[in-house]
CHARMM-style PDB file with segment names, atoms N, HN, CA, C and O in Angstrom:
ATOM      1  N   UNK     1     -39.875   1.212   3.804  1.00  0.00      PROA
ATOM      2  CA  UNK     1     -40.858   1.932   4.595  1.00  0.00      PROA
ATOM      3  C   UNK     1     -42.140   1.130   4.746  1.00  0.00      PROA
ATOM      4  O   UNK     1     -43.053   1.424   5.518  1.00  0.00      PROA
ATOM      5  N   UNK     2     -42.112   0.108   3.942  1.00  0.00      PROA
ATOM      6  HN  UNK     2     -41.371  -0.131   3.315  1.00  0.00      PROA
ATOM      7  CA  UNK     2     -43.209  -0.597   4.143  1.00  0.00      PROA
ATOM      8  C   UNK     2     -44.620  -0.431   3.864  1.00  0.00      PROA
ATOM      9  O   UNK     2     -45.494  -1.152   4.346  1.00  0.00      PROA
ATOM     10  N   UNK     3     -44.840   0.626   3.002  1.00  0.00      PROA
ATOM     11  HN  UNK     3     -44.130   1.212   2.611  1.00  0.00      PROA
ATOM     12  CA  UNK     3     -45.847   1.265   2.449  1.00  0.00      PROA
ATOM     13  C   UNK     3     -46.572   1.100   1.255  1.00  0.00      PROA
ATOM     14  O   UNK     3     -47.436   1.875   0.845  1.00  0.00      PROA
ATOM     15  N   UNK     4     -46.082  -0.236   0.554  1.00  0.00      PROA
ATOM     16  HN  UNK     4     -45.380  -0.865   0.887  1.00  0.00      PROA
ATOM     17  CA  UNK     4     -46.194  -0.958  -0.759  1.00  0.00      PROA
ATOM     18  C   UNK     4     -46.592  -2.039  -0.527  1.00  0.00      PROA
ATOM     19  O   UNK     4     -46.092  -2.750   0.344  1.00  0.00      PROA
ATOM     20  N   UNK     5     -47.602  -2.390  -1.282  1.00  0.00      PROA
ATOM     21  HN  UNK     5     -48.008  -1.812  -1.990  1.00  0.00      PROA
ATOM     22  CA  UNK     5     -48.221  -4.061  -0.847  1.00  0.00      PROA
ATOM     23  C   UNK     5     -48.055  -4.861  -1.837  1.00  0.00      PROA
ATOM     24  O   UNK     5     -48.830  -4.810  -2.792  1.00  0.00      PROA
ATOM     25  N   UNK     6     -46.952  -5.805  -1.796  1.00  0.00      PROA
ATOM     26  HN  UNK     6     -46.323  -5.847  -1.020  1.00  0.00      PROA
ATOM     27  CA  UNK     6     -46.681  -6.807  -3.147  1.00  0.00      PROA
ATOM     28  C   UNK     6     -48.576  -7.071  -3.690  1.00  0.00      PROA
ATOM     29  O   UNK     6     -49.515  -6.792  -2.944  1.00  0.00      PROA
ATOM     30  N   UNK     7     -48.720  -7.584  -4.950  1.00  0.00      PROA
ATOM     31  HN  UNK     7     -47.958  -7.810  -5.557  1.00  0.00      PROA
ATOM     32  CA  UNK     7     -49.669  -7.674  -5.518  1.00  0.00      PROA
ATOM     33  C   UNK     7     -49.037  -9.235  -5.947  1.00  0.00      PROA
ATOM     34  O   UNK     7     -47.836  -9.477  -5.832  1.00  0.00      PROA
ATOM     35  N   UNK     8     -50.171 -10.388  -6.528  1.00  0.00      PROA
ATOM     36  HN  UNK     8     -51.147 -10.191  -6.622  1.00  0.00      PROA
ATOM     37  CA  UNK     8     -49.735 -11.760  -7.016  1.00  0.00      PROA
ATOM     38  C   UNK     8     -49.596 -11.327  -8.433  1.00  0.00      PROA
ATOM     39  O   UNK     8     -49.593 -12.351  -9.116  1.00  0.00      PROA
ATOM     40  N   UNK     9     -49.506 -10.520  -9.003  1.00  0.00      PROA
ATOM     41  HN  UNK     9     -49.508  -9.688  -8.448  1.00  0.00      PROA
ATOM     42  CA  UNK     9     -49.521 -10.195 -10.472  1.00  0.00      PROA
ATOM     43  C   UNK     9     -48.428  -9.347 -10.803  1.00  0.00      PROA
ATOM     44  O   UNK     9     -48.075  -8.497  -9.986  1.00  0.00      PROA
ATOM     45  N   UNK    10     -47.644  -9.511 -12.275  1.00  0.00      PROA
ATOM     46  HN  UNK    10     -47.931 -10.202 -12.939  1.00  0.00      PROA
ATOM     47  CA  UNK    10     -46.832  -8.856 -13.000  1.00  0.00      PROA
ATOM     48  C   UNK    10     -47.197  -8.522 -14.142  1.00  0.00      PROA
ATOM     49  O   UNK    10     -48.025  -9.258 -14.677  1.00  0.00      PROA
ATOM     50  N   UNK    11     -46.670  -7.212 -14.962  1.00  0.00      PROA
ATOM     51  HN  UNK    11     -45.997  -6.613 -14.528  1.00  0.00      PROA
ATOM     52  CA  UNK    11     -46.821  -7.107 -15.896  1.00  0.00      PROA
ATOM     53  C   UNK    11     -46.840  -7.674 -17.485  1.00  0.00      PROA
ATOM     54  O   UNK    11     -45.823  -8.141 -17.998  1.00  0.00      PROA
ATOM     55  N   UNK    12     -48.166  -7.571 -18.220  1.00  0.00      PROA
ATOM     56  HN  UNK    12     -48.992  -7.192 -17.804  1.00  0.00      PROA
ATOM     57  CA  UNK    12     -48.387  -8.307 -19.047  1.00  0.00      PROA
ATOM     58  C   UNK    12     -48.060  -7.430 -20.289  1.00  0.00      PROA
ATOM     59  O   UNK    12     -47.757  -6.241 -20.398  1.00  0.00      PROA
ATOM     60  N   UNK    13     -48.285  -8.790 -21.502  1.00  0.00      PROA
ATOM     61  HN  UNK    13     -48.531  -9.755 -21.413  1.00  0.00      PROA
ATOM     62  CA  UNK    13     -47.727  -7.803 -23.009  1.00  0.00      PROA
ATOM     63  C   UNK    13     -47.027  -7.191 -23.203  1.00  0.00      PROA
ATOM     64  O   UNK    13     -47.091  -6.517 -24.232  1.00  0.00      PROA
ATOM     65  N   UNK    14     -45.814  -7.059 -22.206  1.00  0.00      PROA
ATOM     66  HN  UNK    14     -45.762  -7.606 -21.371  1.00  0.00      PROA
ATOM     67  CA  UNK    14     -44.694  -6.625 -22.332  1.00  0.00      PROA
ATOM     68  C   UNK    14     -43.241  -7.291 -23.054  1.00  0.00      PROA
ATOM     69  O   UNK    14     -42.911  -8.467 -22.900  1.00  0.00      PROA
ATOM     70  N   UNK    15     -42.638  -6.512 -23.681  1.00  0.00      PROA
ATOM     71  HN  UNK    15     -42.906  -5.557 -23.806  1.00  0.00      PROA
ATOM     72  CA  UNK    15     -40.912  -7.288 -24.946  1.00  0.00      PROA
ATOM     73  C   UNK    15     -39.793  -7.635 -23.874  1.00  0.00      PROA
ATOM     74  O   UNK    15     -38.833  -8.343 -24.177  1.00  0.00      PROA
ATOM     75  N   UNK    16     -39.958  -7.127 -22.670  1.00  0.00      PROA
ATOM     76  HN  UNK    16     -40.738  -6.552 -22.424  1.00  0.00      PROA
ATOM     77  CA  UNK    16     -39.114  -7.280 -21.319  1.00  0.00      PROA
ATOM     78  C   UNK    16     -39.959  -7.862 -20.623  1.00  0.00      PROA
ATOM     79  O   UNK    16     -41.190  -7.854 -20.633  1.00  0.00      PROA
ATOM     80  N   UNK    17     -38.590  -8.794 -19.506  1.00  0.00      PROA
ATOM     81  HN  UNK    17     -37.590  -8.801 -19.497  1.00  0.00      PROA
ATOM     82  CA  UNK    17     -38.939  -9.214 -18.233  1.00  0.00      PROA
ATOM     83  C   UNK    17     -40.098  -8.327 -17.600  1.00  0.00      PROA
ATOM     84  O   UNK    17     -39.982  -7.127 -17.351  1.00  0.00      PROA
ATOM     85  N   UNK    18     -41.430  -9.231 -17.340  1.00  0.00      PROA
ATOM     86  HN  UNK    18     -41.524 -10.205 -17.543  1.00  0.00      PROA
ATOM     87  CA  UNK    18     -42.446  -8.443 -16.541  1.00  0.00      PROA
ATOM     88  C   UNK    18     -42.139  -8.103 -15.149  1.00  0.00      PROA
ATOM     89  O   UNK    18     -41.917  -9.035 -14.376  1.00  0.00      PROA
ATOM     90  N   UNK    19     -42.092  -6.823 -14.697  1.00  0.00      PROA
ATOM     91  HN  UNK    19     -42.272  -6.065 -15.325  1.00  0.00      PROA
ATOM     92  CA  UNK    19     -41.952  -6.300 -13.435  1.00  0.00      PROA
ATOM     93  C   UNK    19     -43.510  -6.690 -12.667  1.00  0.00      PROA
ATOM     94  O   UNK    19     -44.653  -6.744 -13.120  1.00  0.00      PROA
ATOM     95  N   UNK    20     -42.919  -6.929 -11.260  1.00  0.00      PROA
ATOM     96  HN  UNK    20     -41.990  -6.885 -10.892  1.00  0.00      PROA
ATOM     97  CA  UNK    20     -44.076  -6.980 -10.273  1.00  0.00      PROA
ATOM     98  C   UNK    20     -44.485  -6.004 -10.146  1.00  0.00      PROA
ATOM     99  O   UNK    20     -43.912  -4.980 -10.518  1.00  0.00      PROA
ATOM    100  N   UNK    21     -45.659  -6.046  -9.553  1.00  0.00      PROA
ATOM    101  HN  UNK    21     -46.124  -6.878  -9.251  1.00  0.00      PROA
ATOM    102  CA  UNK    21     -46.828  -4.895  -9.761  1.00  0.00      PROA
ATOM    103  C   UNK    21     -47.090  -4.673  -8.053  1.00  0.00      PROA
ATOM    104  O   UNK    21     -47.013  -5.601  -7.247  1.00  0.00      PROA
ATOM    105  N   UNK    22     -47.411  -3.260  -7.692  1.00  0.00      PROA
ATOM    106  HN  UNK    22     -47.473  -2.506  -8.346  1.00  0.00      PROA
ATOM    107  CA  UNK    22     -47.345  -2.715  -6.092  1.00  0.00      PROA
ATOM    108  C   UNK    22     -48.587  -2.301  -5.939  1.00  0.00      PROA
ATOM    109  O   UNK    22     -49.269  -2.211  -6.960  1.00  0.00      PROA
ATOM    110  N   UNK    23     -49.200  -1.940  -4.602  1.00  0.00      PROA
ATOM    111  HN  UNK    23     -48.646  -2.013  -3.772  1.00  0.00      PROA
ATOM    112  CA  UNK    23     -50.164  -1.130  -4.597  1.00  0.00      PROA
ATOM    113  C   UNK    23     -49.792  -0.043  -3.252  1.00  0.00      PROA
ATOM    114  O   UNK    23     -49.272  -0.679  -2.335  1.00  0.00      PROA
ATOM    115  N   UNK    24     -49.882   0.806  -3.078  1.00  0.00      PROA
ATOM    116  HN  UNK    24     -50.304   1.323  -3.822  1.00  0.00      PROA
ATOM    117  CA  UNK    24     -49.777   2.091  -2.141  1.00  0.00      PROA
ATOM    118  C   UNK    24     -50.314   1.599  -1.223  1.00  0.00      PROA
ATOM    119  O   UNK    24     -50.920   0.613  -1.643  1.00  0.00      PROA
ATOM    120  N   UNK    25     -50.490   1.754   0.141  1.00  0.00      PROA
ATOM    121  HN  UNK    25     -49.998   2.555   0.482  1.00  0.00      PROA
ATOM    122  CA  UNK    25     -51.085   1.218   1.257  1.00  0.00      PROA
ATOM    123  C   UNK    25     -51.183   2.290   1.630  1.00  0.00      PROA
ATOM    124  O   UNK    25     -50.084   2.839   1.714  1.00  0.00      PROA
ATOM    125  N   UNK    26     -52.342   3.146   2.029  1.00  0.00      PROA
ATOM    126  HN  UNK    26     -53.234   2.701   1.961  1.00  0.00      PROA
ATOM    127  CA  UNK    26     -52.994   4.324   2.592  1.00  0.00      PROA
ATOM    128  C   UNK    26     -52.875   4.357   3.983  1.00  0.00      PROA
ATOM    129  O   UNK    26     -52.278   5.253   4.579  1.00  0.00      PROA
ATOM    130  N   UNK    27     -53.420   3.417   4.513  1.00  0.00      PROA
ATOM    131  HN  UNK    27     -53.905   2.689   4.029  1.00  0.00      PROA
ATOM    132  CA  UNK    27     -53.687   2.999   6.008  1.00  0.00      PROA
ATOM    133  C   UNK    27     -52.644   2.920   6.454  1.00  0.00      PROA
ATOM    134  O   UNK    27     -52.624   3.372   7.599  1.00  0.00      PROA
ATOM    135  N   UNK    28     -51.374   2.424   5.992  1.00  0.00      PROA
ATOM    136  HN  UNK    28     -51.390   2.057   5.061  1.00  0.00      PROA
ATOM    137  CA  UNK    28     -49.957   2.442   6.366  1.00  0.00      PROA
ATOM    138  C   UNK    28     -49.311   3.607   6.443  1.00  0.00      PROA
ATOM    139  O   UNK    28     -48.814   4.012   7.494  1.00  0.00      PROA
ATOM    140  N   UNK    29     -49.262   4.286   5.254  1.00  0.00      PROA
ATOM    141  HN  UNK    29     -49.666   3.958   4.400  1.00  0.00      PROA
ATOM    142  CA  UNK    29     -49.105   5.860   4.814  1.00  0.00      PROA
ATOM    143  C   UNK    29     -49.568   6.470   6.164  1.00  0.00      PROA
ATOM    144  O   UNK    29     -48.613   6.392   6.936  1.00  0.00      PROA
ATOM    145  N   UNK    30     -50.717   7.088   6.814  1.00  0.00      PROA
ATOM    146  HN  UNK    30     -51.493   7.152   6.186  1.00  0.00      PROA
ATOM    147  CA  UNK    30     -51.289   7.569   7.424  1.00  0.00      PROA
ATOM    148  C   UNK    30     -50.711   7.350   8.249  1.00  0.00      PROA
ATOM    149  O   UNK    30     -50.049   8.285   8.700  1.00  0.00      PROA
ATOM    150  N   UNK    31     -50.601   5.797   9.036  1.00  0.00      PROA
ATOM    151  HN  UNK    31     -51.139   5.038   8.670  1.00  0.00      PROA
ATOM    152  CA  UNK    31     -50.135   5.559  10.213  1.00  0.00      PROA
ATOM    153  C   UNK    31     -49.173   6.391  10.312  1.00  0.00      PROA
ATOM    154  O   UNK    31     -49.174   7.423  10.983  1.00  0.00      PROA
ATOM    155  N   UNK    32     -48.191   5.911   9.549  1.00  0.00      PROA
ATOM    156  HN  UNK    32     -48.190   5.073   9.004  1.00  0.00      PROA
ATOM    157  CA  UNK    32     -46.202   6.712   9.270  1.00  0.00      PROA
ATOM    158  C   UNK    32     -46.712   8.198   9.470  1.00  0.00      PROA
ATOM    159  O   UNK    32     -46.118   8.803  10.362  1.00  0.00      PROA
ATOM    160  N   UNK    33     -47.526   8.772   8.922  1.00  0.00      PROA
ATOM    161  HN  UNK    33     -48.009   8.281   8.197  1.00  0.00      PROA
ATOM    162  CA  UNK    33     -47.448  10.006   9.223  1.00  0.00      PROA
ATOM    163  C   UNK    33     -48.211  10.875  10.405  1.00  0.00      PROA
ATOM    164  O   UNK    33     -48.107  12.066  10.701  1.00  0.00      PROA
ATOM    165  N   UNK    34     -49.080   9.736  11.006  1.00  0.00      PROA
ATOM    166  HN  UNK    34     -49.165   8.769  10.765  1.00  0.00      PROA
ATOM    167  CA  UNK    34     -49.216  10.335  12.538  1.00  0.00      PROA
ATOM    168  C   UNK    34     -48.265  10.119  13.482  1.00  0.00      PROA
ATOM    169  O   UNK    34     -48.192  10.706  14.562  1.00  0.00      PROA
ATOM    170  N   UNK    35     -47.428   9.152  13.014  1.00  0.00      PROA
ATOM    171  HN  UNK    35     -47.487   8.675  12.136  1.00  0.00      PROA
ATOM    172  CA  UNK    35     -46.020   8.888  14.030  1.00  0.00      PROA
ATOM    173  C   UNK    35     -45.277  10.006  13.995  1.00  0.00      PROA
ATOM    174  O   UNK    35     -44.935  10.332  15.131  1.00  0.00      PROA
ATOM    175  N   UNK    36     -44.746  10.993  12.841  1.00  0.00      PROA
ATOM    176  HN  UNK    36     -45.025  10.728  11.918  1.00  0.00      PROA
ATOM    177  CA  UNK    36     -44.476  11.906  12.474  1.00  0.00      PROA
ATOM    178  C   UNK    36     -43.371  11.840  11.315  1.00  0.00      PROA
ATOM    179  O   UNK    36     -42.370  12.555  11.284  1.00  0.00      PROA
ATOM    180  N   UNK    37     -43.734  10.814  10.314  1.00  0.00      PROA
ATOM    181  HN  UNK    37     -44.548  10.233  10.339  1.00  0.00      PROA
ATOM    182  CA  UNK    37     -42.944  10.432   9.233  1.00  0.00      PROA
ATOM    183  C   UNK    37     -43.129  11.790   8.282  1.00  0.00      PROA
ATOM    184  O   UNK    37     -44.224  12.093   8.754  1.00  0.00      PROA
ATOM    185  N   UNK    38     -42.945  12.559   7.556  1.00  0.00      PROA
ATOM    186  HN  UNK    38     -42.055  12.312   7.172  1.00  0.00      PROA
ATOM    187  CA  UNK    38     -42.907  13.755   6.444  1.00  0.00      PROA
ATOM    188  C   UNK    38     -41.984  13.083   5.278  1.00  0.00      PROA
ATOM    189  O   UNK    38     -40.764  12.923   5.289  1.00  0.00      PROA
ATOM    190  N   UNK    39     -42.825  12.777   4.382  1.00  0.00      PROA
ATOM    191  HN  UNK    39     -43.817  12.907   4.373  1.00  0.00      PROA
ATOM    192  CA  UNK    39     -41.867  12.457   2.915  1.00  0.00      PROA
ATOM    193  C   UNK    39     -42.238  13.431   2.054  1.00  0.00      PROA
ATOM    194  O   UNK    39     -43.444  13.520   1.820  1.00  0.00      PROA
ATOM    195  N   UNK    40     -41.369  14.312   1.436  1.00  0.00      PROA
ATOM    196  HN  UNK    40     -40.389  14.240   1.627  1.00  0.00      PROA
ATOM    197  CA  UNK    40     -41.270  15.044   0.678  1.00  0.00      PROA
ATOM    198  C   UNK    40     -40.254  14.504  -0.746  1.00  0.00      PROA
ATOM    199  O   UNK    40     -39.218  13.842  -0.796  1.00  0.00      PROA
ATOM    200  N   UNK    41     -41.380  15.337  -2.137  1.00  0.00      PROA
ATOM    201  HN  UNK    41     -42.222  15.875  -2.097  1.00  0.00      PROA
ATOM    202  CA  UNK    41     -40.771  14.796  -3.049  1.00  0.00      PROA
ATOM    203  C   UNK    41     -39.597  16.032  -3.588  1.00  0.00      PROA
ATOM    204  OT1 UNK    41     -38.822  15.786  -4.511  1.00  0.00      PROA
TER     205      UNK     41
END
């Protein structure tokens, strides 16, 4: 959906493989939902 913005950073101090880290994109979000996207959890 395209609504996640890779970040250059992964998780630190972690005993596992560090997962990449996301950020929410609002402005994207919004867009999708004046198009008439509805995500329900």
């Amino acid at each position: 959906m395209d609504i996640l913005d890779e970040l250059d950073e992964v998780e630190k101090d972690v005993a596992h493989r560090a997962a990449r880290l996301y950020r929410f994109n609002e402005r994207k979000y919004k867009k999708l939902v004046k198009a008439g996207f509805d995500f329900q959890i």
